[in-house]
N, C-alpha and C positions, 0 to 999 in steps of 0.2 A: 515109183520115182522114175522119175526119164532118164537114159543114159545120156553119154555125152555126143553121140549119133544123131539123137532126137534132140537135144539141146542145141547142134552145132543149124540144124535145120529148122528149127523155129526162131531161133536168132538173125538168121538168112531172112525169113519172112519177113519179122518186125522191123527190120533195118539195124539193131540193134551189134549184130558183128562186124555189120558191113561201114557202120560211123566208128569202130574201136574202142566201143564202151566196153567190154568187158574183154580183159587182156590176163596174161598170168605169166609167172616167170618162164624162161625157157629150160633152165636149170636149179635143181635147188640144192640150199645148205643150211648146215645146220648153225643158224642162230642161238643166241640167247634172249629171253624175254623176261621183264621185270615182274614181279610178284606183288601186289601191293596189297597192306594190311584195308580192312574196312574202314571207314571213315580218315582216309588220311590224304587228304587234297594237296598238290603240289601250291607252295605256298609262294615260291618265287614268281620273278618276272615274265611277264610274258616278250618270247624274242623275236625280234625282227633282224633279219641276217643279209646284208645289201651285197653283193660282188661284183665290183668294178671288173667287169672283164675284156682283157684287153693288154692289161699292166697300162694302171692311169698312172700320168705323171706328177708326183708326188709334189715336183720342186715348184711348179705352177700352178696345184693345188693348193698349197698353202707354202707359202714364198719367202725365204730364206733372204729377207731384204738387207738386214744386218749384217751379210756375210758377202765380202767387196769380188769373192770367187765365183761364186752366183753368175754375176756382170758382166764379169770375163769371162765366161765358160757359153754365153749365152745372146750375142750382139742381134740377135734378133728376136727372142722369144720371150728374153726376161722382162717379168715384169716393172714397169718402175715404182721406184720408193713410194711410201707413199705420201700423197699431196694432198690437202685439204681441200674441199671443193671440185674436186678431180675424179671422176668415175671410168677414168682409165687405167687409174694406179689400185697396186695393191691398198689392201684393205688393210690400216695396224691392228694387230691385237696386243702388242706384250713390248714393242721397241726392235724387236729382231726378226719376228714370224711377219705374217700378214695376209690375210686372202684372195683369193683371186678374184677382181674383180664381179664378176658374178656370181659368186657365193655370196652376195651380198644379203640374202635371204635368210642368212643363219645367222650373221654377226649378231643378231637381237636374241636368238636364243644361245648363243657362246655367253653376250654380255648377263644373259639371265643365269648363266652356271649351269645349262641340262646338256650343254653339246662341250664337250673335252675331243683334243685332237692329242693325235701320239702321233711323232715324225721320227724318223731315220728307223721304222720299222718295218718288217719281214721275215721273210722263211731263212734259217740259216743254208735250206741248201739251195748251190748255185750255177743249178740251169737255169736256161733262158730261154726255156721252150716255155710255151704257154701250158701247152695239155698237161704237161707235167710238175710243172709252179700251181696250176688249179687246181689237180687233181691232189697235189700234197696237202693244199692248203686245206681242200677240204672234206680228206681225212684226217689231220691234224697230225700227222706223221711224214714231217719232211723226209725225205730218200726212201721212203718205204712204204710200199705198195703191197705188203703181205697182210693188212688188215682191211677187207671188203666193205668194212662200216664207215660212216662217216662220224665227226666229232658229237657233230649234234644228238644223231641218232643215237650216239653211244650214253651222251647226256640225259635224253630221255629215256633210255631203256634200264637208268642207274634208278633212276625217282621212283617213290612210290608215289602212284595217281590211281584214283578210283575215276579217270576222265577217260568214257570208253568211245568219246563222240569221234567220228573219222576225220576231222577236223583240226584234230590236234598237233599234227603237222601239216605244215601245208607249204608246199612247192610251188608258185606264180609261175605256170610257160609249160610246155608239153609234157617234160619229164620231171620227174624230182631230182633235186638235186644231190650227188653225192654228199653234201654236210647231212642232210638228213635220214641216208640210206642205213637202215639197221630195220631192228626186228620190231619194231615202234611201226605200225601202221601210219603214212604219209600219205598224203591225197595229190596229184598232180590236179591243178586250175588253173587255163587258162583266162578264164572271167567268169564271175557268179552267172552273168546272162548266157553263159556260150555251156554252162551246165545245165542250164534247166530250158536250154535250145531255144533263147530268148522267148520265151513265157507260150510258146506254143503248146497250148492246153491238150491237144489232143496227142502231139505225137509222144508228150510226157506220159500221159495215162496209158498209152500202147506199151512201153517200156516197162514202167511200172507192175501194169498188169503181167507182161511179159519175164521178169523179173519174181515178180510173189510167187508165178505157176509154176515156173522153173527150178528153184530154188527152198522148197520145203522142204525142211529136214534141217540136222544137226551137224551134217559132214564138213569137211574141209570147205570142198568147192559153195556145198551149201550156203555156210557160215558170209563166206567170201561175196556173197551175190545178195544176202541180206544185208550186208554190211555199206555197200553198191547203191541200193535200193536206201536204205536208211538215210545217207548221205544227201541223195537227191531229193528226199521227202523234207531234210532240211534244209537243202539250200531252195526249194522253191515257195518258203515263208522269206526269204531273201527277196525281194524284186532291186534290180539292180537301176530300173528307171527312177523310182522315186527315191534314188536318196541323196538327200541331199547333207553335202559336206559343213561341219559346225562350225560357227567364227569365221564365215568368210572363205574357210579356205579355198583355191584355186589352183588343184593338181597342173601340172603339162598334160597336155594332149598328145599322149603317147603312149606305147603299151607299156614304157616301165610307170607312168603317173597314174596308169588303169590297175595296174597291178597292186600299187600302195593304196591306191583310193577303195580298193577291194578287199586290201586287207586291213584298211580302220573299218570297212563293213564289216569285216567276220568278226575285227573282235569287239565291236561295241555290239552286235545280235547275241552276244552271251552264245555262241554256238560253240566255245572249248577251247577256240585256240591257244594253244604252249609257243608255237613256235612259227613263224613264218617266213620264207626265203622270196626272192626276188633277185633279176641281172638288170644290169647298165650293161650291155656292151659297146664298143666302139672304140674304145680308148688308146690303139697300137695305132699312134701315130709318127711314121714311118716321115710321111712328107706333107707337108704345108700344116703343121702343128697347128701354127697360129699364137697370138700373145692375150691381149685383150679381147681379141677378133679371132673368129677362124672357126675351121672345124672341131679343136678340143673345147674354145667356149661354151659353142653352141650344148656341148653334153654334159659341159659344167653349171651351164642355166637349165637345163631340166632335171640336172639332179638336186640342185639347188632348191627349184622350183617345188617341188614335188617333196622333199624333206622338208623344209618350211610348211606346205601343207598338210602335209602328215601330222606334224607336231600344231597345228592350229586347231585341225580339225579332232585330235583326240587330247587336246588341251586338257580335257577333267581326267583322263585315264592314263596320263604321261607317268605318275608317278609306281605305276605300277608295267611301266614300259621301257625297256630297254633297247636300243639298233645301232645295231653297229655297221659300217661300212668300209669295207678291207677289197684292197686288190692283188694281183697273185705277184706280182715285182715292179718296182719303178720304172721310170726311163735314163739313160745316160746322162752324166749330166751338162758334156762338150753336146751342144747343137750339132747334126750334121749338116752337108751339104744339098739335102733336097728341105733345109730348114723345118726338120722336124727332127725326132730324140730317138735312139735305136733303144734296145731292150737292154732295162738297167739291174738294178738289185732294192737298194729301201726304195720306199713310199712311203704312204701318209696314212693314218686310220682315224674314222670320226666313228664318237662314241657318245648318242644322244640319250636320254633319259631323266627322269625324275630324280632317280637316284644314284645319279653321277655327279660328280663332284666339277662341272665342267668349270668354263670360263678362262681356262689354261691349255697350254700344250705341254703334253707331255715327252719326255725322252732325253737322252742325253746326245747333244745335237755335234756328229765326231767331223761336222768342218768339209767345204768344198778344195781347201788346198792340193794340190796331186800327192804329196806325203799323206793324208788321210784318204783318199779313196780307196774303194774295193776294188781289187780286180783292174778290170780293164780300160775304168776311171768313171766308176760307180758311185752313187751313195752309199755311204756303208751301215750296217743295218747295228743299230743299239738297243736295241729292244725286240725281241723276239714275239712273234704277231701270238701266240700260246699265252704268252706273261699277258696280255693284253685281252684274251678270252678265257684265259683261266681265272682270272679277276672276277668277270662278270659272270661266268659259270660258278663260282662259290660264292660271291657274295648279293648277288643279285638273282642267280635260279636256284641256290637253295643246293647247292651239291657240293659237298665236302669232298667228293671224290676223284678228285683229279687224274690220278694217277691210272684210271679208266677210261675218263674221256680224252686224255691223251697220253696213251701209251707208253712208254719208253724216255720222256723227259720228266725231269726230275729237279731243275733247279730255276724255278718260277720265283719272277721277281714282281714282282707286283708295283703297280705305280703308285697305286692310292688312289685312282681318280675315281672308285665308287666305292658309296655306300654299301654299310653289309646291312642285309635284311635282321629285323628284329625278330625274326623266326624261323629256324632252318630245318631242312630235316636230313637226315642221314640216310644213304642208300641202303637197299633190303635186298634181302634173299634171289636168286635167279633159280631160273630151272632153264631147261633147253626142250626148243619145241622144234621139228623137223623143216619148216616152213619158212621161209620168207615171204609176210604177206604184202602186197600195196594193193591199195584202192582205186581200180583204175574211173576214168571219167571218159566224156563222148569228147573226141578230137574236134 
């Protein structure tokens, strides 16, 4: 067997260290890892996990048109009521909500009941830093940064799955993301094609070969470069040129519509996927916001764009599909002076699927008057963003377990806006393994 001397040096050769394919923690700790009984497949949804990053703004997300404060707080951004024949105004859903003009792409699946929106919600804690609104949110432990796992991770590593494909979690963009970081093997992807080095036959098989020689045996590292190797063998039955999207659909041209269009390919190839994450960034808009027009439209139409075809193109597999998309805090809801929104506290959350109960907004909506604002003249948050994934963690992936995948809260209020599966299972036995594995890929 080679040591890691002669390992570090034929990796050197192949190119294979030198592109960042195979990487390993710097420090380790000791996890927990799920146990699962034989034959006992995770029976829940599979998830899709969006983050607005940025803090999107809620109130022009979905538009508080019934509320006369809105109007006043906002003489250049708000959008207007809305008007029939008008594709400048908000969209109605309900007599008091409405959309933003270019989410026009969802109102057909809102009015079909797979996309539910929940407004005036958020993290109950109230910083206004970004790194730190993110980084709560997705450990699922607002103010507290003493648990290393993320909510999701913690989700997966509750289940019993006999799914040992590397695929299972999977991170869209360099790193994985914290919601996914636990002892659940996660794949960082940045495109199916930028994995298997856009179908480059030859430098694949040099890796490859490089990889099998390296890597015999049973051990940790071994295990770890099998696992490497295995991943790449499947994703190069993937070809990323011929697939084409079902029903028409037509992602954006961008890396977050490459990234959704990559992960209806992983999970209609039957290759395992549980769980998928993906970012929007751009959304801290500070100056020239915009209303109908501007710089926040422009990222309202490609997420628009790209949700709509997500849900077109996996139209037969929606009902066993769940996405939600959340952002780490709203914006203000007094306009500033360079006409844009400074860092607020609620926002908005969209909850698409088969078996969601959409066509409604959800929350209890606590009013733009200055006697109801948060803080320093905030939205104020009525629904805690937890009540809103703790829903779709037990009744859509199958985990009774709450009080594991999120820590320390304890009075979950549920909306009702999804269905519970007609088959659940209960989490199993853990043991503790020395390691924190991930799967890394070529940058």
């Amino acid at each position: 067997m080679l040591n890691d001397t002669s390992r570090r040096e034929l990796l050197k050769r192949t190119g294979i260290l030198a592109m960042g394919a195979l990487t390993f923690p710097n420090s380790l700790r000791v996890p927990r890892i799920a146990l699962a009984p034989k034959d006992a497949p995770t029976r829940g949804d599979i998830l899709v996990c969006i983050f607005l990053r940025g803090a999107a703004d809620g109130l022009n997300l979905v538009v508080p048109h019934g509320d006369k404060n809105y109007y006043a707080a906002r003489s250049t951004l708000a959008l207007a009521q809305p008007k029939a024949n008008n594709d400048q105004t908000a969209i109605d859903l309900d007599g008091f909500f409405g959309l933003h003009p270019d989410l026009r792409p969802l109102k057909e699946i809102f009015d079909a009941r797979q996309l539910a929106i929940v407004h005036a919600v958020g993290s109950p804690d109230p910083t206004h830093s970004h790194f730190d609104a993110m980084d709560y949110m997705e450990r699922g432990t607002p103010g507290d940064k003493g648990i290393p796992t993320g909510w999701i991770g913690r989700h997966l590593q509750m289940l019993a799955s006999e799914n040992k494909s590397p695929f299972r979690a999977v991170g869209m963009g360099n790193l994985v993301q914290q919601s996914l970081r636990g002892p659940v093997t996660a794949t960082a992807l940045q495109s199916i094609a930028d994995f298997h080095l856009q179908g480059d036959a030859r430098k694949m098989q040099q890796i490859q070969t490089a990889l099998a020689s390296l890597y015999e045996g049973d051990g940790f590292i071994e295990t770890t470069g099998q696992q490497t190797l295995q991943a790449m063998n499947d994703l190069a039955k993937i070809t990323s040129a011929n697939y084409a999207p079902a029903n028409g659909a037509k992602y954006a041209d961008s890396p977050f519509g490459k990234a959704l269009l990559n992960i209806a390919q992983l999970i209609k190839s039957g290759i395992g996927v549980e769980v998928a994450c993906a970012d929007l960034g751009g959304w801290d808009t500070h100056v020239q916001q915009g209303s109908a027009d501007g710089q926040m439209a422009r990222l309202i139409e490609e997420l628009a764009k790209t949700l709509a075809a997500f849900h077109a193109d996996l139209r037969d597999e929606m009902k066993r599909i769940t996405l939600v998309a959340m952002t780490e805090f709203g914006r203000r809801v007094q306009e500033n002076s360079n006409r844009g929104t400074d860092h607020g506290h609620g926002s908005a959350m969209f909850v698409m699927g088969g078996g969601i109960k959409g066509g409604k907004v959800y929350g209890e909506w606590p009013g733009l008057g200055k006697d109801n604002l948060y803080g320093p003249g905030d939205l104020a948050i009525t629904t805690d963003f937890r009540d809103v994934l703790g829903e779709i963690v037990q009744k859509r992936l199958a985990n009774s377990d709450l009080a594991q995948v999120f820590p320390g809260y304890k009075t979950f209020k549920f909306k009702g806006l999804a269905n519970e599966q007609t088959a659940r299972l209960e989490p199993r036995y853990t043991i503790e393994l020395p390691f924190n594995i991930r799967i890394p890929v070529p940058a």
